[in-house]
N, C-alpha and C positions, 0 to 999 in steps of 0.2 A: 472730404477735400481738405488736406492741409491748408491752413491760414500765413500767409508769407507778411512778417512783420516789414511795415514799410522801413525803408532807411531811414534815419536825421535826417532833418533840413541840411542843405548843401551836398548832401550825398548821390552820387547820381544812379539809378537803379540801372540792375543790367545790362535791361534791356535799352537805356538810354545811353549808353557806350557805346562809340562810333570807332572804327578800329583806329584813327587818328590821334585819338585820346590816349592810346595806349603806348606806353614809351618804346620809344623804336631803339634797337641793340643800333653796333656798329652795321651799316650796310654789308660790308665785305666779311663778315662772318653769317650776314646771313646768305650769301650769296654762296659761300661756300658748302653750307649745312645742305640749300638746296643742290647744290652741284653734286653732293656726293650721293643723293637719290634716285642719280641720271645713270641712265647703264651706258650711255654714248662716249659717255666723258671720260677720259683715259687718264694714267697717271699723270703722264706728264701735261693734262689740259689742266686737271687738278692742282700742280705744280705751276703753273702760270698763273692761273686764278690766285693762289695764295701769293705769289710774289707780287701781286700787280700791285697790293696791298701792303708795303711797307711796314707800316704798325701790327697790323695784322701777322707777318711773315716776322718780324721780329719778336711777337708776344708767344709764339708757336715753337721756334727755335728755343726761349728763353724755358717752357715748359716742359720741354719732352726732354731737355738736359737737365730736369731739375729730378732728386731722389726720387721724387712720390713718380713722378711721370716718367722718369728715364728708362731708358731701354738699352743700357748696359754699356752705351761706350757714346762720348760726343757725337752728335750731326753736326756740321758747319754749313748745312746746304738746307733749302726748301724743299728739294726734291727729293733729295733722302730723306729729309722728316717723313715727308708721304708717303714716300715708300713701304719706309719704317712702318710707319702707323699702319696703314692701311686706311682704306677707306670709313668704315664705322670708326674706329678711329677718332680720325680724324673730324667726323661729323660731330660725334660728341664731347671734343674738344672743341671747335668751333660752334656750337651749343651753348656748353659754361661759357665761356669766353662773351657770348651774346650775352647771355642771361647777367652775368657778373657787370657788365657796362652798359646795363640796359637803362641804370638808373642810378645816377651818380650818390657818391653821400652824403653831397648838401643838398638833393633835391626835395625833400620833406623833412624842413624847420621841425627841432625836436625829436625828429627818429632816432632809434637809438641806431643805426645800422649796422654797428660794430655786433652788440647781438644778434641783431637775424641774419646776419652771415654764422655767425658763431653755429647757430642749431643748423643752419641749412649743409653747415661744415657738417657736423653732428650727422645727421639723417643719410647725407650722401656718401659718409664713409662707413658708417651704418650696413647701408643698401651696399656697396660696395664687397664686405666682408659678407654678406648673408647671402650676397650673387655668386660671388667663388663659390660658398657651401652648396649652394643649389646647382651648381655648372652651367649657371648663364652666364654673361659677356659681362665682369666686372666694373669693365670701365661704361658701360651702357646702366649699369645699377647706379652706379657715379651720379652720372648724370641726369638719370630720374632724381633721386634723393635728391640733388641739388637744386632741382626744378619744382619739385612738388609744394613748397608753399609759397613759390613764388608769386602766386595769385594773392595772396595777402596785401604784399609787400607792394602789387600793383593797386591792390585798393586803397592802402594809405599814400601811393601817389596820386591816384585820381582824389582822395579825400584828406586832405591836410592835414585839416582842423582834429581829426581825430587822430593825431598822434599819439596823444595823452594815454590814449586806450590800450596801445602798445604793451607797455608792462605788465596791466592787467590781464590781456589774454595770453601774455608767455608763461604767466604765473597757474595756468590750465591745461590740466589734461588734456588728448588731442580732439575725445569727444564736447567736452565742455565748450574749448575752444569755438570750434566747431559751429553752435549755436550761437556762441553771442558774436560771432560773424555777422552772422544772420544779422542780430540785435543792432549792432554799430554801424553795416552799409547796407543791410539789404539783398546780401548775397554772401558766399561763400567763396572758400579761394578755390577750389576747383571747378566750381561754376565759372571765375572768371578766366582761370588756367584755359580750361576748355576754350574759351573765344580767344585767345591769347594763341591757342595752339593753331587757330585755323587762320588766322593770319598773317603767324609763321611760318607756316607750312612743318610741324610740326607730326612726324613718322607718326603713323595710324597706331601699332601696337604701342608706342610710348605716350600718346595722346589718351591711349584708351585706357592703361597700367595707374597714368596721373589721374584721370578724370575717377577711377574705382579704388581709389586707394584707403578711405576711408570706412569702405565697404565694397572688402576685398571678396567676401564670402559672396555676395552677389554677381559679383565678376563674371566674364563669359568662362566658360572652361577654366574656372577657377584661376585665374591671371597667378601666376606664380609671384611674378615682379611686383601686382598689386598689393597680395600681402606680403613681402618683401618691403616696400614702402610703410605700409602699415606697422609693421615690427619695428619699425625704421624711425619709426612718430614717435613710441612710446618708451623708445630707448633714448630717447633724445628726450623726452619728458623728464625722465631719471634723474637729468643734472639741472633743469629749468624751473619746473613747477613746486610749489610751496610744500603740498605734502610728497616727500619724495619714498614713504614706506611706499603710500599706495601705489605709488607708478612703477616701483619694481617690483612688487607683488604682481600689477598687471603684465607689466613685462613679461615677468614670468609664466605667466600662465600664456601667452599670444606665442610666446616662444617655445614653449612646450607643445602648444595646438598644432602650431603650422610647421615649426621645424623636428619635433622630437628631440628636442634640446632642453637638459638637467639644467637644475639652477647652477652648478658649479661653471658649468659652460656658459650659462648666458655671462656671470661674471669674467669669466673670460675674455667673450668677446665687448664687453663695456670697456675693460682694461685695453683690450687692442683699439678701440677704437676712440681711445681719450689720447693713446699715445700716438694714433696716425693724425688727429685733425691738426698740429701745428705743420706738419709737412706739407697737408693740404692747401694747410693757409697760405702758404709761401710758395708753392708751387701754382696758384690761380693768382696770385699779389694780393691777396685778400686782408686784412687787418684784426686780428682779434685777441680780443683780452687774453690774460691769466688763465685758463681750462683750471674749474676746480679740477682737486687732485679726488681720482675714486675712492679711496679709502676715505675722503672725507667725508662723500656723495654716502657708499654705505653705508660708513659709521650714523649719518644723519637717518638714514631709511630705517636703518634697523634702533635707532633711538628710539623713531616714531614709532614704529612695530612693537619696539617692546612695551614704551606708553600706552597703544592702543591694547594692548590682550594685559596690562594692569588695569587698563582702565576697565574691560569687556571682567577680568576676574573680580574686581572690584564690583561690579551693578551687576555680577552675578551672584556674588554672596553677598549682598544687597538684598538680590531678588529673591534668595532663598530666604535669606533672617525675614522678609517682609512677609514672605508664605506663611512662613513658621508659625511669625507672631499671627497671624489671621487667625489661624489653624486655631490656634490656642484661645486667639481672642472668640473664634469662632463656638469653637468648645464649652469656651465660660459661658456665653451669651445661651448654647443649646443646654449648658445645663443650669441658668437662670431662670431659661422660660419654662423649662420642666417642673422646677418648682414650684416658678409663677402659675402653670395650669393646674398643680396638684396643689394647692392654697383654690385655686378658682372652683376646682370640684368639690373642696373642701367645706364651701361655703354654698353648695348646693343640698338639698335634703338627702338625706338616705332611705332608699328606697322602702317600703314597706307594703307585704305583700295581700294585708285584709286593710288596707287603707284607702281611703274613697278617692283620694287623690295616688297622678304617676306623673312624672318625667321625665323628660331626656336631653341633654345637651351634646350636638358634636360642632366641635368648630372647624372653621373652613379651613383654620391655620391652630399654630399653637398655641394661641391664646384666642376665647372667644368676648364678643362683647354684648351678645344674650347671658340672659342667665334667669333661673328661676325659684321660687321658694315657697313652702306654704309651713307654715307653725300652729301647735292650739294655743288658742286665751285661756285664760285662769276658767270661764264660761261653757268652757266644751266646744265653741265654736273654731271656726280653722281659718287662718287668715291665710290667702294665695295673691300669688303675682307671677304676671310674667312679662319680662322687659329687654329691650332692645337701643343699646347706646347707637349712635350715629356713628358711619365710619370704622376703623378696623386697626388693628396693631394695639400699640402698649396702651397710647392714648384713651383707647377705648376699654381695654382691659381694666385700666384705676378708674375711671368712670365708673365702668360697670361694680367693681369691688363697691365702690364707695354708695353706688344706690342700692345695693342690695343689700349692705350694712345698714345704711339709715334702714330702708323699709321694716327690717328686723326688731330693728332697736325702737324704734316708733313705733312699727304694730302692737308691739304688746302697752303702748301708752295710749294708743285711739286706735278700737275697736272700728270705728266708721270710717272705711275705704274714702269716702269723698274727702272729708278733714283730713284723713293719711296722705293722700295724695298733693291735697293745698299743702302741709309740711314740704314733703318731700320739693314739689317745685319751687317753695321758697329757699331751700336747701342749695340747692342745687343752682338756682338764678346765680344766687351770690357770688359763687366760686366758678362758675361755668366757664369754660374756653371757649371764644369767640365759633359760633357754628357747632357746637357739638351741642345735643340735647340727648335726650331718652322719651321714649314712646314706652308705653306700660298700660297693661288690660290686669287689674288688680282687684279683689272682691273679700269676702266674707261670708262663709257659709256654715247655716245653720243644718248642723244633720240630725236632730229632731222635729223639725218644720220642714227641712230640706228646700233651703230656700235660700238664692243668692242674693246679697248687694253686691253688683258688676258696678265699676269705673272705665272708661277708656279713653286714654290719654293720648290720643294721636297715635294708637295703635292699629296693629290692621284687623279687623271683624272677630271679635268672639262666635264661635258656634254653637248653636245646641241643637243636638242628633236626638231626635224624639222616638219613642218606642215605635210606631207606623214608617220610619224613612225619613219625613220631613226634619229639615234643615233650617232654623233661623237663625238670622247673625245680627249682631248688635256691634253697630260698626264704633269709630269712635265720634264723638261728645265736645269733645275740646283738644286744644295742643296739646302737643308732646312735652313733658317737665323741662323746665330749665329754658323756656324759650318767653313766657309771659310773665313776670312776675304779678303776684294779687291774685293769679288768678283762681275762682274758684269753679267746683266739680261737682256734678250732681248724678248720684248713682242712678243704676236699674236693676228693679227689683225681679228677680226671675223665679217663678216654683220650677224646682227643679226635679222634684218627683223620682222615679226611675228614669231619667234619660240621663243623656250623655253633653257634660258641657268641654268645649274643646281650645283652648289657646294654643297660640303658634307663633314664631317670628315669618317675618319674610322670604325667609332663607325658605321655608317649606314651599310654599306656593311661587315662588322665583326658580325652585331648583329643577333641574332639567331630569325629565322622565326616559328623553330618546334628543337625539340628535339635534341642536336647535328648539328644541321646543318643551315649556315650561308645563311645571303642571300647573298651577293656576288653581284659582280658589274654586270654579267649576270640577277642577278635577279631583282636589282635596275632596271637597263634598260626596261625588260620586265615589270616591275612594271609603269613605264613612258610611256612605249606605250601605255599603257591599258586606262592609265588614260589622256591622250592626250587634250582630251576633256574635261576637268576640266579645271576650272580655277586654276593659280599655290596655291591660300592658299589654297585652298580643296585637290588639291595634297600634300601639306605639310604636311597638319595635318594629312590626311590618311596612309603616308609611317610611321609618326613620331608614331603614335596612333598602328597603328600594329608591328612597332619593340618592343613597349612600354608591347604592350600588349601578344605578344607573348612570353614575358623572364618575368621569374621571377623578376632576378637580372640583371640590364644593365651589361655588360661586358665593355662598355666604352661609354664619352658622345656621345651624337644624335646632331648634328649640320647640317644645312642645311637652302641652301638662293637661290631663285630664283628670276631671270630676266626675265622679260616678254617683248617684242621689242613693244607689244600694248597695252602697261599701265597696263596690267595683269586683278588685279579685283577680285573679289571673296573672 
């Protein structure tokens, strides 16, 4: 349900219009409009009627011998006007004439009234030339055009106070207009035309042509006159409203649609009908200013036209130079982080294929912020880690760089995970960005004892895969680095014999196996029982290869490093 904006205070809504309210024309024109809708009534009753009326019988004579209205040689008599004219005619002469002294031009303080005669000139000669073109009754297009916003002009006499507003909606298009009608009283002018027309008595097809003029296309049987009047609004727009490119642009296209009329031709008929409305004027006594000259009105339209398509080429190669540089900027950026990942894998061990340790890194994106290491002591022992910065992007990437350098450069200075790890947190405390830490499962393994010192630092569950199946995890111990300062770590001691010790980030047991659903640290385990009998890189690459291949998109990196207590292999 459309919402209908109430009027201003002092405005009176539609439906509160009493036909009393509405300015009443001269009687004896209206008298006459309705006489000539009567089939009983003969010329010469029609000729009495107009005589009885004085003013009337001399405003009649004084029109139909003036150029615009003449009809090729003096009348001196009432009865020959009518004659002459004929009945339509006559009606819609005595019509304007109503409509014209309907409302004086002092009766609303501040209107400009000189202008809305001016456009209503405008519109009516308009309609006029575009009814010859279509072979309807010219002077009946006349008189629509002349009529059609005359519901305005009735609502700033019912509403005074909103003179002011005047300017503003002559400075709008007809549909803009249109709406802030609505805005200022609460109605429209063909809402209020409509009631205007029924108690005038106002012909059915011209009441109906006024009421669809602004939406002609919905009209019954496409009202010809309706978009007549419509063509009518936006050529009169032409010389009124502020942007006058767009109104002739529009023009044109309304004039193309309904008439199949080239733009040479619509300027044509703007030219004829800037050169009819002073004739107009003077042949109704009507008063109106100076008529810009057209060539001025174009020159103005096609200034704005051209402004507008510099300014549309202008934010076009705008929009191109902003692409470009993207492009480029884009470019730099994909070929920053290529390097930045190949530095990242850089800093990860290289593989080796009788080595007791294996692992893997893939990140979700280009840059990961797992990452893992293991190096020997001067002692034959092998120091391992594997770690997980908080969060994702570059942030994480210089994080993760930066602990996995300490851990490096440290391990070979303290051989004992627990003290490697109190460094590393106090490291890290220092400098840390508010919310990001690192979680790290980090050890020391002896492969003549074959025997781990485990740490874990708010990491998730170390494993160990025993030669029977069984699975025990050693979850973590304390926070994650970079979130406690002081704090310290106390390792666990594991005989790791011929089994299998397993680290992972989250990314492993978060990553989706099937649709919705994770594998989970249950299903990691059963994944390792299965696979027992593998040597661990076949186990790697199968767990890493199936979370890979089962998601589309990682949900977070794949990290993962196994320890074999018998060299591994494979």
């Amino acid at each position: 349900m459309t919402e209908t904006k109430a009027a201003p205070a002092g405005t009176p809504a539609l439906q509160a219009i009493k036909p009393a309210d509405l300015p009443a024309p001269p009687e004896a024109a209206i008298q006459v409009m309705r006489a000539c809708s009567r089939d009983d009534l003969s010329s010469a009753g029609l000729s009495r009627l107009v005589g009885s009326d004085p003013v009337l019988a001399t405003e009649i004579l004084r029109v139909v011998n003036t150029p615009y209205f003449g009809l090729g040689q003096e009348i001196k008599s009432v009865a020959r006007a009518v004659t002459a004219l004929g009945v339509k005619a006559l009606r819609n002469l005595a019509l304007c004439l109503a409509v014209r002294d309907a409302v004086s031009d002092d009766a609303i303080p501040g209107f400009d009234m000189v202008a809305f005669w001016e456009d209503a000139l405008l519109r009516a000669v308009a309609a006029r030339e575009l009814g010859r073109r279509a072979g309807l009754d010219d002077e009946e297009c006349f008189t629509a055009g002349l009529l059609q916003d005359f519901g305005l002009l009735v609502q700033f006499y019912l509403s005074p106070r909103q003179a002011s507003q005047w300017p503003r909606l002559r400075a709008q298009p007809p549909d803009c207009r249109l709406m802030m009608e609505q805005e200022c009283f609460g109605a429209t002018h063909d809402q209020v035309l409509a009631l205007l027309g029924r108690v005038w008595g106002l012909p059915e097809a011209l009441a109906q042509a006024l009421g669809a003029h602004h939406a002609p296309e919905g009209a019954e049987s496409e009202d010809v006159l309706a978009r007549i009047l419509y063509a009518g609004d936006w050529l009169t727009a032409v010389f009124c409203v502020g942007d006058k490119g767009a109104a002739l642009n529009r023009c044109r296209e309304i004039f193309a649609e309904s008439f199949a009329m080239p733009p040479e031709e619509v300027t044509r008929c703007l030219a004829l009908v800037t050169e009819q409305v002073g004739a107009a004027a003077q042949a109704l006594g009507l008063r109106v200013s100076r008529q810009l000259d057209l060539e001025q009105v174009l020159n103005e339209a096609n200034l704005r036209l051209a402004r507008a398509n510099r300014d549309y080429q202008e934010l076009t190669w705008l929009l191109e130079k902003t692409l470009k540089e993207r492009d480029e900027l884009a470019a730099e950026l994909n070929q920053e982080l290529a390097l930045a990942r190949e530095l990242q894998q850089r800093l990860l061990p290289a593989p080796r294929g009788d080595y007791p340790l294996c692992g893997m890194n893939v990140p979700a994106k280009r840059l990961s912020g797992d990452f893992y290491d293991f190096f020997e002591l001067d002692d034959g022992r092998i120091c391992f880690s594997l770690g997980d910065v908080s969060g994702k992007g570059i942030n994480a990437a210089l994080l993760m760089a930066k602990t996995s350098s300490l851990f490096r450069c440290l391990g070979k200075e303290t051989a004992d995970p627990a003290r490697l790890l109190g460094r590393l947190n106090e490291e890290i405390s220092e400098t840390s960005i508010r919310g990001m830490f690192v979680t790290m499962v980090a050890g020391v393994y002896d492969p003549v004892e074959r025997r781990v010192s485990l740490v874990n630092a708010g990491h998730v569950p170390a494993l160990l895969l025993r030669d029977e199946g069984q699975v025990e995890t050693f979850p973590a111990q304390a926070p994650p680095l970079g979130v406690v300062p002081g704090m310290s770590y106390q390792p666990v001691e594991i005989h790791l014999g011929d089994d299998l010790l397993c680290l992972y980030s989250d990314g492993v047991t978060e990553g989706y196996i099937q649709a919705g659903k994770a594998l989970g640290l249950s299903g990691l385990k059963r994944m390792l029982r299965g696979l027992r009998e593998e040597p661990p890189a076949r186990i790697l690459r199968f767990i890493i290869s199936y979370l890979v291949d089962s998601s589309p998109q990682l949900r977070d990196d794949l990290t993962m490093v196994f320890l074999k207590g018998d060299n591994g292999g494979g």
